[in-house]
N, C-alpha and C positions, 0 to 999 in steps of 0.2 A: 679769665673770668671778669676781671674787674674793668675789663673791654667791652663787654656785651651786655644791651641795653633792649630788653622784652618788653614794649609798650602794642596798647590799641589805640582806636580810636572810639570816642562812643558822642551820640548824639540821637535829637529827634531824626525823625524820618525828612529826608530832605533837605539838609543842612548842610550837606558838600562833603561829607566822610570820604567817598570812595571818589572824588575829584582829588582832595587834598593829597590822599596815596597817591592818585598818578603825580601829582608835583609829584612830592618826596622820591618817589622813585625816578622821575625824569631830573631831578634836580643832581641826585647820586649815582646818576649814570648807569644805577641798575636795569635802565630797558634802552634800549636802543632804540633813536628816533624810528625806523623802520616800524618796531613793535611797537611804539606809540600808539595808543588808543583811546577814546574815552573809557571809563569805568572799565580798566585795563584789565584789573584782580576778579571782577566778574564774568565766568568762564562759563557761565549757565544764559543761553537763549535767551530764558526767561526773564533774568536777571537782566539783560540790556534793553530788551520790549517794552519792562515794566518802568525801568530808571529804578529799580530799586535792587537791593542786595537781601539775598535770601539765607545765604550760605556766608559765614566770617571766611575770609582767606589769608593763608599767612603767606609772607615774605621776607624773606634777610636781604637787606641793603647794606653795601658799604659803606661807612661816612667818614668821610676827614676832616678834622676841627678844625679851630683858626689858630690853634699851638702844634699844627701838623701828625697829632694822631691821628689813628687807625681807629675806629671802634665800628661794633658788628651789631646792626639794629634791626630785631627781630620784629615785623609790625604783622599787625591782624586788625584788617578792618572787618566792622560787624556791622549785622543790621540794625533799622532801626524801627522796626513797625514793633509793636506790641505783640504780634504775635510770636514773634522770631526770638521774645526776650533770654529763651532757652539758651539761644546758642549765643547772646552774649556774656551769659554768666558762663558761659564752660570758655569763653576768649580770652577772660579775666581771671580765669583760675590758672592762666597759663605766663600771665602777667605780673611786671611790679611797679608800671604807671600805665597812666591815661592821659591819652586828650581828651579834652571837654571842648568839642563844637560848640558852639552857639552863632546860627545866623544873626547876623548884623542888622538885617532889617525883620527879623522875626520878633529878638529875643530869647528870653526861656520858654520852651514850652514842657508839655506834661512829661515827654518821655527823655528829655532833661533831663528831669528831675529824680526818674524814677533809675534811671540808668547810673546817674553820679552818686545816687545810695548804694546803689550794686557793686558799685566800686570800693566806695568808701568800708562796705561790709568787709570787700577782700582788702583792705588795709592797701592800698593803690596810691601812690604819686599823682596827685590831680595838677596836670598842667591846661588851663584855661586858657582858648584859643577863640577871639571873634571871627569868623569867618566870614567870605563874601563883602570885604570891606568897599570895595572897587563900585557897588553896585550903587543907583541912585539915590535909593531908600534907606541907606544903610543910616542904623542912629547908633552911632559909636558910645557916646557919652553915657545912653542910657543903656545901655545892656550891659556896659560899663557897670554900673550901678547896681544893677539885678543881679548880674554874676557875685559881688563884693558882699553883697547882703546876702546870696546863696551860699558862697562858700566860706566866707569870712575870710580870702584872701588880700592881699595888698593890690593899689590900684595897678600900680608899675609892674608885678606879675603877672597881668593879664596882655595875652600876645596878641599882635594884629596883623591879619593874614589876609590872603584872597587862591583859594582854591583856583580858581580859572587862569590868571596873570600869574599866579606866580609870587605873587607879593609876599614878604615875608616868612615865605620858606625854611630860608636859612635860619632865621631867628628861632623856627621852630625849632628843626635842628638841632639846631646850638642846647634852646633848652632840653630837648630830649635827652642829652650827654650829660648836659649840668645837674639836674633837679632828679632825673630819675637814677634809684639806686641801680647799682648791680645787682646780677642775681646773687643769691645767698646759696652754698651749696658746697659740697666739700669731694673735690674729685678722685679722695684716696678711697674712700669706702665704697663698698657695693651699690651695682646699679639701683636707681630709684627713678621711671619714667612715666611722666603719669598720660594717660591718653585721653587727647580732648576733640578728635577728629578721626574718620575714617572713609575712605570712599573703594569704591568694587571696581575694580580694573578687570575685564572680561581677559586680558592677555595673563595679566600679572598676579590674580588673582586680589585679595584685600591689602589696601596701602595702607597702615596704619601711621597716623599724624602723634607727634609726642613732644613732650618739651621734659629735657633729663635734668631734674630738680639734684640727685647727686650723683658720685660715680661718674661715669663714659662707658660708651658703646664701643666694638671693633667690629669691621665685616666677619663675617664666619661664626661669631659667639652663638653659643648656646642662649636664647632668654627662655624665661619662662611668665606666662598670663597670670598674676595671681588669683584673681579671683575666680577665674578658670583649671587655674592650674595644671594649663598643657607646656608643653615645650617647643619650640620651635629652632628653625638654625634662623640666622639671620644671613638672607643670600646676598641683598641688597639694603646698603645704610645711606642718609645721606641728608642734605640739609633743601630747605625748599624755595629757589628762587625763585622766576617767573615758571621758570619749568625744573621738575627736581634735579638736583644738580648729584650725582654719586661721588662720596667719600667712603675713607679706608677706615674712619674712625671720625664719632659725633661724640664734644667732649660736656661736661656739664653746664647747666646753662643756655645750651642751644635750644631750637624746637626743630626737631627733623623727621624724616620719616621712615620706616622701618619694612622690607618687604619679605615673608616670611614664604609666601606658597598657601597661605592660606584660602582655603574654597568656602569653607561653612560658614556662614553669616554669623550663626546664634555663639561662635568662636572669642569673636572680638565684643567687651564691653567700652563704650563711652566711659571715661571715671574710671576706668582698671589702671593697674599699676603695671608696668613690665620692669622683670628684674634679670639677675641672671641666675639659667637654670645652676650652679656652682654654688649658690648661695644659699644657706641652709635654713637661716631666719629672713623670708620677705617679709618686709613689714610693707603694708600697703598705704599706700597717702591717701589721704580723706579727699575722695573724689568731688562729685557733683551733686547738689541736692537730688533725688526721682523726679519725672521730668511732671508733673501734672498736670491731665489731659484736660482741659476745659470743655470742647465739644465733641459731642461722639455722631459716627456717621455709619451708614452700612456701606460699605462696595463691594457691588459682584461683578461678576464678568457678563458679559452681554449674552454670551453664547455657554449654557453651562461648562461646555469641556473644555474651557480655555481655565478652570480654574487653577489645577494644577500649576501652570502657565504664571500665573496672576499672584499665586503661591509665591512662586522663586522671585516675582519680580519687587514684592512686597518687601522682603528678606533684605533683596539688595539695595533698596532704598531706604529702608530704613537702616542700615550703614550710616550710608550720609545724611541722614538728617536721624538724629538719635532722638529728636521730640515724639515722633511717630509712634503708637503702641497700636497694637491692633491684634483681635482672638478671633476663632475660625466662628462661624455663626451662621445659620439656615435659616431661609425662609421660604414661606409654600408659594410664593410670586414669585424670587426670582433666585432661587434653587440654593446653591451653596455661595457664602462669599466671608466676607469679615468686617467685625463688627469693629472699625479705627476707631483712635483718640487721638484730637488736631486740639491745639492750642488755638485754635481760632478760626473763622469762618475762611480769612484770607491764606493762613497755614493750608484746610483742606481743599481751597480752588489749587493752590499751588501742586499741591501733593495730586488732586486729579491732572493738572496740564502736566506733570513729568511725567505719567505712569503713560500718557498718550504719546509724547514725543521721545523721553528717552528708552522704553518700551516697548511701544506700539499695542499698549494695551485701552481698549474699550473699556469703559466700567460703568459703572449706573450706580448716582449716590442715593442714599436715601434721605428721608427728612433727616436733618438731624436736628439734636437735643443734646439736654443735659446732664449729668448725672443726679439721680435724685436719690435718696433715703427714704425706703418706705419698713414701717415701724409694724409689723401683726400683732393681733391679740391675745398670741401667745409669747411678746413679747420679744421677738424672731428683728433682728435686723436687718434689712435686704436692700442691696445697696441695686439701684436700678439704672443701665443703663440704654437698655431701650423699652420701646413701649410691652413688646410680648414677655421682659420680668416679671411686669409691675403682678404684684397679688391681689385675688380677687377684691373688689370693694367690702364683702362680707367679713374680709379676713382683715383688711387694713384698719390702724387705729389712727394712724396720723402718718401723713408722709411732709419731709421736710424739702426744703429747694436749695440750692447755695447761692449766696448771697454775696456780691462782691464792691467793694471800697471804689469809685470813679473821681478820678482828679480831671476836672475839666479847666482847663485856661482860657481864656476867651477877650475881646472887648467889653467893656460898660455894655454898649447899646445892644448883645445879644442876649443879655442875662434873660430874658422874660421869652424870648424864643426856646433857649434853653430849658428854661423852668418848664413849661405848658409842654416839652418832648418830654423831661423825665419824671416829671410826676402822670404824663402819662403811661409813660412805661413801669408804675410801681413805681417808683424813684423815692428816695423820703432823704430833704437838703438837710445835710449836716452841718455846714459850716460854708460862708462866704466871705471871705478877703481880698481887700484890693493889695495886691504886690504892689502895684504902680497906678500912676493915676489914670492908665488908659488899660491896665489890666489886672482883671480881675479873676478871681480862684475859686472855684463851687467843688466841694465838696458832696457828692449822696454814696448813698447806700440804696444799692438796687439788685434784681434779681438776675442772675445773669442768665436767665431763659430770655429775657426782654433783649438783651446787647445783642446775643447770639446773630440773629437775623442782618438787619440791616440796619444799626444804631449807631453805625460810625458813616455810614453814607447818610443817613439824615443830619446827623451831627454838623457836619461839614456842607451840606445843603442851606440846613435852616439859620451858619453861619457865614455863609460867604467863602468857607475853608476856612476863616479864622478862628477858629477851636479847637485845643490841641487834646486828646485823651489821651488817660492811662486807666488800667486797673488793678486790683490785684485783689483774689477772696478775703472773705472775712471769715468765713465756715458758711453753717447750715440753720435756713428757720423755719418754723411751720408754713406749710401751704395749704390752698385745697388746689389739689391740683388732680386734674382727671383724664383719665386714657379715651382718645378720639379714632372711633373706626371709620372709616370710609365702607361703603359696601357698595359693590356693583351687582344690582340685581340678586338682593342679599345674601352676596358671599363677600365676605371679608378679604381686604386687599392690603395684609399685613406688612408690605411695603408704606403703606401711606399712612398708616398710624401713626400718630402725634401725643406726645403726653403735653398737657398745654392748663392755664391756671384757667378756672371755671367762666370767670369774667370775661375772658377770653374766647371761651369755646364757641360760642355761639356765635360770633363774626366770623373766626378763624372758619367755622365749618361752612361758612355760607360761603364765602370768595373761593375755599377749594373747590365747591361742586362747581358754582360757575366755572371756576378754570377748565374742572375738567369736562365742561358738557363742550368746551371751545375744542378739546383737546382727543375726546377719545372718539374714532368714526364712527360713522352712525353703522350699526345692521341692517338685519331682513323687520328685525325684532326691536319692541321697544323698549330704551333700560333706565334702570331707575339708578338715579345716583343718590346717597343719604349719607349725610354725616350721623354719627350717633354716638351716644352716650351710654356708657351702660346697652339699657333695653331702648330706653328715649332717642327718639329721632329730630336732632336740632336744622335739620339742614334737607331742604331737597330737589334735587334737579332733574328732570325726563330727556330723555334723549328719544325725539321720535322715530317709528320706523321708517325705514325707504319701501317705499309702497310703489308695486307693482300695480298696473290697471289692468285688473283679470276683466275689465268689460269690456273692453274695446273692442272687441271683436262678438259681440252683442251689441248689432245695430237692429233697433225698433223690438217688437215684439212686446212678452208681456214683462211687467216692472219685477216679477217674483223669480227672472230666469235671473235677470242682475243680483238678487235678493241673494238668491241662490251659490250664487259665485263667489260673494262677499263674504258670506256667513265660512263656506268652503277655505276663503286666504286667511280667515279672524282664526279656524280651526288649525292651520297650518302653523302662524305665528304663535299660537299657544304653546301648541308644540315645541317650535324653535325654540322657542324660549326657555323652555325646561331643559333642554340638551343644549344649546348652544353657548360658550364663553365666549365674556368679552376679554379684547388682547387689550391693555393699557399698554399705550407707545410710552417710550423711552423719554420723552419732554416733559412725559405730565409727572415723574419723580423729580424732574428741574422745577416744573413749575412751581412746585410748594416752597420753592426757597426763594420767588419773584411775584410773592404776592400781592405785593402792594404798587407792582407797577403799573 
């Protein structure tokens, strides 16, 4: 026990996390120059495309001190975008230190901050590390500084490294053995392992990831799920190097993973405990906060019968990624699908590019939104998360929005860019402070219907990238906020409904009709496109018809025979038009999320 040493890593986005892993582990001989790779612990596609880390992944390295011990270092790099913040707090409940990134030529930024509190919550070992020392920009002295005032640690505590060369590796090292405690945990009593990973192996069925807080595991054991309370054998135990490595027994202390034969998803919980079935009082370990879904989205399948299809695939991804919530939901556009909850716009692009490439599943998002509170006058609470909830306007008394806390970091000279973005999005400045004299801290309070969109690509636009965000809700406050129909040719096209604040509406519905007069093909017939309110029509665009020339073939004569043939296609079109639907292609549900482009 008193050998093995459970740390992460945490830091903003982009600050060398998942470089520093590959030292550590090419420094410990844990990979073999051959498996050398960049961003080596990133096994997802998407994750090396992106440069980013979507998924924490664990690893045990061996290390040798410079007094010639042994010790067993359990590491889990995590990500670092604001979306993903889900699965850094489940990386840290598996933990009892951290490193603290901080780029050299950055400094602190927002999700710093936000992540070294998460830590600090789980009572965590904070070892502070400047990273990318090597590079040209790098201001050692002063991030120096920022760190000292952030943590109230000593200067000579603070490590200095470089992710890419190599530099100061060891030092890390070093202090990963010295400074972080062992784990706490007692191997005579019964099992106690809490589960903070899972992913769906199509051979093996579900691999569940755990770290055994007391007790040991042996192959063959009976455990049993608590909060489930199924039983399982344990076929395969084992601990997780680059690739899982199989043992005869995982003893306390470790994070390993466990392979039972398990097929049904809705089986394994994120935050569960596994004990053993022999054991007649489980007491369960206090898991992971509920994950809380910030944006909600619709996906269907393109083609209805693939929902089924779409069903199992859903199931299986959310496995590994336990942020995901999502319930079955219909609409009369585009037939059966489900109504998700993504922690963030960049969460739900991601969760569309896996279900396309690790899948092969099609899907079509819808607008999404937020959740809102709408409040009737029979004093009925209804918690709304898409537009076909919301209750009539006759019935509603007041509906509320949530409202969420923005820590912006930024240079002096973008503050007034800044300002003129969030006070136009609703924004109200709570507080500004200079950290340093070349950086400053803005604090607002904003609606997070406003972020949802595109408020972190302006953000970084209207700063040059140098503006770091975070958030986190504050709860709920009055709005007037009003449900947006589109209609084609007026039928309602309850895929494209929007619930949007009133101020709003009436821009918001004028850029859709244009988008979509660009976007849906033209007919025989001509269609009316209308945003509306209620019964009120804020918005409206024509789509003309493709017109045939029934004269053509009337040459000369008298003018009443053309007359005649005109009036005959006008009779025709009317027609059509009563019978005929328009199809909405598959772009113009994209489009409403690229409005402003």
């Amino acid at each position: 026990m008193k050998h093995i040493r459970n740390f992460c890593i945490i830091a903003h986005i982009d600050h060398g996390k998942s470089t520093l892993a590959d030292r550590l582990l090419q420094v410990t001989n844990t990979i073999s120059e051959r498996e050398m790779m960049d961003q080596v612990l990133d096994d997802m596609d998407l994750e090396r495309e992106k440069g980013i880390t979507i998924k924490s992944h664990a690893i045990q390295i061996n290390y040798k001190n410079s007094h010639g011990e042994t010790y067993t270092l359990n590491l889990i790099d995590t990500p670092g975008h604001v979306d993903f913040s889900y699965e850094v707090s489940r990386a840290l409940a598996a933990c009892e230190g951290a490193l603290l990134l901080v780029d050299a030529t950055q400094g602190i930024q927002a999700q710093t901050i936000s992540n070294l509190y998460l830590a600090i919550d789980n009572d965590l070992e904070i070892i502070p590390v400047i990273n990318k020392i090597d590079m040209d920009g790098a201001m050692i002295e002063e991030v120096k500084d920022q760190i000292v005032e952030l943590i109230g640690c000593k200067p000579e505590d603070i490590l200095l490294a470089s992710g890419r060369t190599g530099l100061g590796v060891e030092a890390v090292l070093e202090a990963i053995v010295d400074r972080i405690p062992p784990p706490e945990g007692n191997p005579d009593v019964p099992l106690q392992a809490l589960i903070f990973d899972s992913v769906f192996n199509s051979f093996r069925g579900i691999i569940v990831y755990y770290r055994i807080m007391n007790g040991g595991l042996k192959k063959a054991d009976k455990v049993k799920f608590v909060s489930t309370g199924q039983e399982y054998e344990a076929d395969e135990i084992g601990i997780l190097k680059l690739k899982m490595t199989e043992k005869q027994e995982v003893k306390c202390g470790d994070v390993g993973y466990i392979i039972t034969g398990i097929k049904n998803a809705k089986e394994v919980k994120v935050g569960d405990t596994i004990t053993l079935a022999s054991n007649p009082e489980p007491v369960a370990i206090k898991g992971f906060e509920e994950v809380k879904p910030m944006v909600f989205a619709g996906i269907f399948p393109v083609v209805t019968d693939d929902f089924e299809e779409l069903r199992d695939c859903m199931d299986k991804l959310q496995l590994n990624d336990a942020s995901l919530t999502f319930e079955l939901e219909t609409s009369q556009a585009l037939g059966f699908g489900f109504r998700c909850g993504f922690l963030g716009l960049l969460h739900m692009e991601i969760i569309q590019e896996r279900l396309e490439r690790e899948f092969n599943q099609t899907v079509i998002t819808t607008v999404p939104n937020v959740s809102f509170i709408a409040y009737t006058t029979k004093a009925e609470k209804i918690i709304v998360n898409n537009p076909a909830e919301m209750p009539d306007v006759i019935k509603t008394e007041r509906i509320e929005e949530p409202y969420i806390k923005a820590q912006i970091i930024t240079k002096p000279e973008y503050i007034g860019n800044i300002m003129t973005l969030c006070l136009g999005k609703r924004g109200i400045l709570i507080n500004q402070s200079y950290l340093t004299t070349t950086r400053v801290e803005l604090i607002f309070e904003m609606p997070l219907t406003e972020i949802v969109f595109d408020f972190y690509d302006k953000l970084k636009s209207q700063t040059r990238g140098y503006a770091s965000f975070d958030y986190h809700p504050i709860g709920y406050r009055d709005a007037d906020i009003v449900k947006m129909d589109i209609l084609l040719n007026s039928d309602k096209v309850d895929a494209l409904s929007a619930l949007i604040h009133r101020s709003r509406a009436q821009d918001f519905g004028r850029k859709l009709c244009e988008k979509l007069k660009e976007l849906v093909p033209r007919q025989q017939f001509q269609i009316a496109i209308q945003a509306a309110i209620g019964a009120k029509i804020v918005a409206r665009e024509n789509i003309s018809a493709m017109r045939k020339d029934v004269t053509a073939k009337c040459y000369g004569g008298d003018i009443s025979r053309k007359r005649k043939l005109l009036e005959k296609q006008k009779e025709g079109k009317k027609r059509m038009r009563q019978i005929g639907n328009v199809e909405v292609p598959q772009e113009a549900f994209l489009a409403v999320l690229k409005l402003d482009d």
